[in-house]
C-alpha positions in Angstrom: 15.4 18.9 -1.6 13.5 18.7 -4.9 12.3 15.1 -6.2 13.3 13.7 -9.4 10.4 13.5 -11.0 9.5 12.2 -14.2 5.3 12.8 -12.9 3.2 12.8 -9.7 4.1 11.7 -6.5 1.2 11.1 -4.1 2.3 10.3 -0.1 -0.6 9.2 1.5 -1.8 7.8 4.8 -5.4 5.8 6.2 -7.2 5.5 8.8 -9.5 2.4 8.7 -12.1 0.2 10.7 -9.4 -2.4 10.9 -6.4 -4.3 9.3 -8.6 -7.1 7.0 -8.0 -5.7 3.9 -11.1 -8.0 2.3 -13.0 -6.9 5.1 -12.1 -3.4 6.5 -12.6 -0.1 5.3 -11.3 3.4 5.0 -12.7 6.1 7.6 -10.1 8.8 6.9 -7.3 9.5 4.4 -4.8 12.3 3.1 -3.2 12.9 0.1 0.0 15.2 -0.6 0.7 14.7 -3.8 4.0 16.3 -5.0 3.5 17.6 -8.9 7.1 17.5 -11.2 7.3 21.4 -10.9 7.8 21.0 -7.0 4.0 22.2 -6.3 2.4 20.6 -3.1 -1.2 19.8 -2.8 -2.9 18.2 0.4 -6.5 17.1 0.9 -7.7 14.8 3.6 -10.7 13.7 3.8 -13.2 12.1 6.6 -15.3 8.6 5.2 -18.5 7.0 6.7 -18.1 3.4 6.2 -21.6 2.5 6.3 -20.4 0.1 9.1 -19.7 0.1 12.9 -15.8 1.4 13.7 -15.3 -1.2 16.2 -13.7 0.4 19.4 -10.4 -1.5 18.9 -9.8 0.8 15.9 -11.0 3.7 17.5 -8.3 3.5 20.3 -5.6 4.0 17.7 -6.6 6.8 15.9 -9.6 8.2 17.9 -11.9 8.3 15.3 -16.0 6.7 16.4 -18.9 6.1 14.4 -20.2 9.9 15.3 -17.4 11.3 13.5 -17.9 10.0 9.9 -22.0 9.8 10.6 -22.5 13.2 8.6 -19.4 12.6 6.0 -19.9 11.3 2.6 -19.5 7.6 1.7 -16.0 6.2 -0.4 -18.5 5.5 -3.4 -19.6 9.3 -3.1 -15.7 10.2 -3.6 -14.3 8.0 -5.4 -14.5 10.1 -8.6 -12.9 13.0 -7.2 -10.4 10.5 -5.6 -9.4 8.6 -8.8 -9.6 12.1 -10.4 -6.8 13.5 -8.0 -4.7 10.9 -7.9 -4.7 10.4 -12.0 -1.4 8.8 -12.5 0.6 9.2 -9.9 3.0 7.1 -8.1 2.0 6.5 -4.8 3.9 6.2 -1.5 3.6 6.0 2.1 4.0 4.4 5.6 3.7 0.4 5.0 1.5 1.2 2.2 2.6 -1.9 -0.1 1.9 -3.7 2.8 -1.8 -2.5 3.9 -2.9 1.5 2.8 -2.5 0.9 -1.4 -4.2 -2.9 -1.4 -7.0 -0.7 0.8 -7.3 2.1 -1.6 -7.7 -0.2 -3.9 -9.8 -3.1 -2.8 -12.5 0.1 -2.2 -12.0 1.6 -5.8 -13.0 -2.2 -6.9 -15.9 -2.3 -4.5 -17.4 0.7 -5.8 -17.0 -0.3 -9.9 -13.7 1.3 -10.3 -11.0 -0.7 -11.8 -7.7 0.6 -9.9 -5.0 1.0 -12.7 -1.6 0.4 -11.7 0.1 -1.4 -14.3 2.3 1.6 -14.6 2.3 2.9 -11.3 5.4 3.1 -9.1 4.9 2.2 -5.5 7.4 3.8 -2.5 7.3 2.3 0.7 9.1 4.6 3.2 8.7 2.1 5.8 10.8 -0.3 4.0 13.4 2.2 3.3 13.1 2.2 7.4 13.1 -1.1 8.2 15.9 -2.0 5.8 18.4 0.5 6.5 17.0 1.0 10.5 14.5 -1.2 11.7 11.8 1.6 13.7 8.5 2.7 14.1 7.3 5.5 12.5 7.3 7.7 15.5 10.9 6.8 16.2 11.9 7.3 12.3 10.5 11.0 12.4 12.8 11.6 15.6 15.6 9.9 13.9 15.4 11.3 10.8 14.0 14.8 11.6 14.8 15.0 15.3 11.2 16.4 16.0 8.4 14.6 17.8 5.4 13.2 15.7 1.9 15.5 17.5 -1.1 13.9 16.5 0.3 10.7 15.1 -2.3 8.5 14.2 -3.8 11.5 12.4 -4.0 10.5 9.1 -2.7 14.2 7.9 0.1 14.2 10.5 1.2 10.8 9.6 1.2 11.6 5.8 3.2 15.1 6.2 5.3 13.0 9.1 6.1 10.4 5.8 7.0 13.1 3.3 9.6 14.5 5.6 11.2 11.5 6.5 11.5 10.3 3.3 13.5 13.5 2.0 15.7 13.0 5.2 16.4 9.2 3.6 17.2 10.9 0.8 20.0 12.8 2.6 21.1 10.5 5.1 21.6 7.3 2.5 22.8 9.3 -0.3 26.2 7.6 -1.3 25.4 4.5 1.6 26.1 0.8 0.7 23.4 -1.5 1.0 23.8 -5.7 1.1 20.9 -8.0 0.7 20.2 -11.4 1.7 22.3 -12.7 -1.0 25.4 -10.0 -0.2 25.0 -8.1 -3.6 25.7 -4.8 -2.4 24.2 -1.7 -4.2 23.6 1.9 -3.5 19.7 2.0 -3.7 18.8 5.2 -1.9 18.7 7.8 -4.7 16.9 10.4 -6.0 14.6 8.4 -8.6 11.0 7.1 -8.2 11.9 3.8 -10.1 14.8 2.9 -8.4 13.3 3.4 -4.7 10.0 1.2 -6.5 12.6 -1.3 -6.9 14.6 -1.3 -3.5 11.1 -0.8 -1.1 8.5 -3.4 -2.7 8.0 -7.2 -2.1 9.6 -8.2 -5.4 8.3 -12.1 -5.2 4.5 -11.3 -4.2 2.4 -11.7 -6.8 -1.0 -10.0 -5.0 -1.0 -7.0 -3.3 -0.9 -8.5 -0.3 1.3 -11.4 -0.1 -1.2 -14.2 0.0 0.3 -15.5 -3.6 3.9 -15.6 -4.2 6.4 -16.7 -7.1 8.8 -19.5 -6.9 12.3 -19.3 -8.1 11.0 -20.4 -11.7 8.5 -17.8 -11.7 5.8 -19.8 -11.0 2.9 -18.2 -9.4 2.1 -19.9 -5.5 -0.4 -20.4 -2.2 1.4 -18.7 0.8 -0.5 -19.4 3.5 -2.4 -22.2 4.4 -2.5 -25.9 3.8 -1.3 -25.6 0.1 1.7 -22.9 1.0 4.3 -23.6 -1.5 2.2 -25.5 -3.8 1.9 -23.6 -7.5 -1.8 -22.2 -8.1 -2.1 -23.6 -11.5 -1.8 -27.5 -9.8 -3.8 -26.3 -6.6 -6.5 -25.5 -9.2 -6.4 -28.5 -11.7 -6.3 -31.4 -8.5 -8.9 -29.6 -6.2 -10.9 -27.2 -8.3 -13.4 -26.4 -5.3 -10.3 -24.8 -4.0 -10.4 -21.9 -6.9 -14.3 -21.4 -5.7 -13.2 -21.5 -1.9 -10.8 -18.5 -2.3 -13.6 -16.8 -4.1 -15.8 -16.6 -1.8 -13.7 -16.4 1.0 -12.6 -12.9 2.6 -9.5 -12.4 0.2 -8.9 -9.1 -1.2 -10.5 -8.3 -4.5 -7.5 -7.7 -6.1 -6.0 -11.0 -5.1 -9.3 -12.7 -6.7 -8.7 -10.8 -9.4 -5.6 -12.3 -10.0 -6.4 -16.0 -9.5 -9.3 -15.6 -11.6 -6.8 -14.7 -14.4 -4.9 -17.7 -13.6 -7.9 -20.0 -13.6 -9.1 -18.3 -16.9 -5.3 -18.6 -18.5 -5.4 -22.4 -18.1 -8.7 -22.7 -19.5 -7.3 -20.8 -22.6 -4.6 -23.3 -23.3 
């Protein structure tokens, strides 16, 4: 099957010292980016983190500190990286949850200032879970009938992706799909947009979920004491909460945002 593209596709998977997206960072990570004329181009690439791989992390994907001791840092590569990727949408394996907030908490870290205002983002593991509910493993025998070698690999899981998300594309062409609300639709389709639409986390604000809107659009805490609560009055009745969050182990991306939100009040 050929995608209906309108420009780049990139399916891409990481390996990482952990799951802390403030904290945590990448050790491996492939790229297949799909170009509109149907032209694939892979490269995967080994990272040394400057930090200890903590052998939690190194039972799932096998990777120790050894490995990445000779390889060149994410600062080294992220010019080539933000080069490659250019404008492309980007889509993977519970990557809005976890692999695209990584990619780009490290551009940020190393002074690069992650665009993706006009970025579509397609999470095949929603597509999954929604229409399913497996693992990855399972989906690529479902969907493919094959057994996933290697997986954990962040080249295998990446190609493992790709495939399975042209099998969605057969398997729920034509399906019916009803939300929480019963609105029923017909969401898997050949379009970038339209899976951007049906596979993200439409009421998070962050990249992460740590901020989320209401039902008047009103941006909120979601975790901790204040969950529910709007930032805006959060900020105004305990203003050492604003500093807390900033120098606590939140994302840089979701600091970005609140620092917008603190900034935007102080403009009115």
């Amino acid at each position: 099957m050929i995608l209906n593209l309108s420009k780049p596709i990139i399916f891409f998977d990481i390996e990482s010292t952990g799951v802390v997206v403030g904290q945590d960072k990448i050790i491996e990570i492939s790229l297949l980016k799909i170009n509109t004329n149907g032209k694939e181009e892979v490269r995967t690439y080994r990272i040394n983190p400057e930090c200890h791989i903590p052998e939690q992390a190194t039972k799932i994907h096998g990777i120790k500190d050894k490995d990445v001791k000779d390889k060149p840092t994410f600062r080294q590569l992220a010019g080539e990286l933000n080069a490659f990727i250019g404008n492309s949408d980007l889509a993977g394996y519970n990557s809005n949850k976890f692999d695209i907030p990584l990619l780009i908490e490290e551009f940020l870290r190393n002074g690069f200032d992650f665009d993706i205002s006009n970025r579509r983002f397609v999470d095949v593991m929603n597509i999954f879970h929604k229409m399913e509910s497996r693992t990855l493993k399972a989906a690529y025998k479902f969907y493919c009938g094959k057994e996933l070698v290697n997986a954990h690999s962040a080249e295998a899981d990446t190609i493992a992706t790709y495939e399975i998300f042209l099998a969605q594309l057969k398997r729920y062409e034509g399906v019916e799909y009803e939300d929480n609300e019963g609105k029923i639709s017909v969401p898997i389709v050949n379009d970038i947009q339209s899976l951007h639409e049906f596979t993200r986390n439409s009421n998070w604000v962050d990249l992460v979920g740590h901020l989320v809107y209401d039902s008047n659009g009103k941006e909120c805490i979601n975790f901790g004491k204040y969950k529910g609560r709007i930032v805006e009055e959060i900020f105004k009745n305990d203003p050492s909460y604003f500093s807390w969050m900033m120098n606590a182990d939140f994302p840089l991306s979701t600091k970005k945002i609140i620092t917008e939100i603190k900034l935007r009040n102080f403009s009115r």
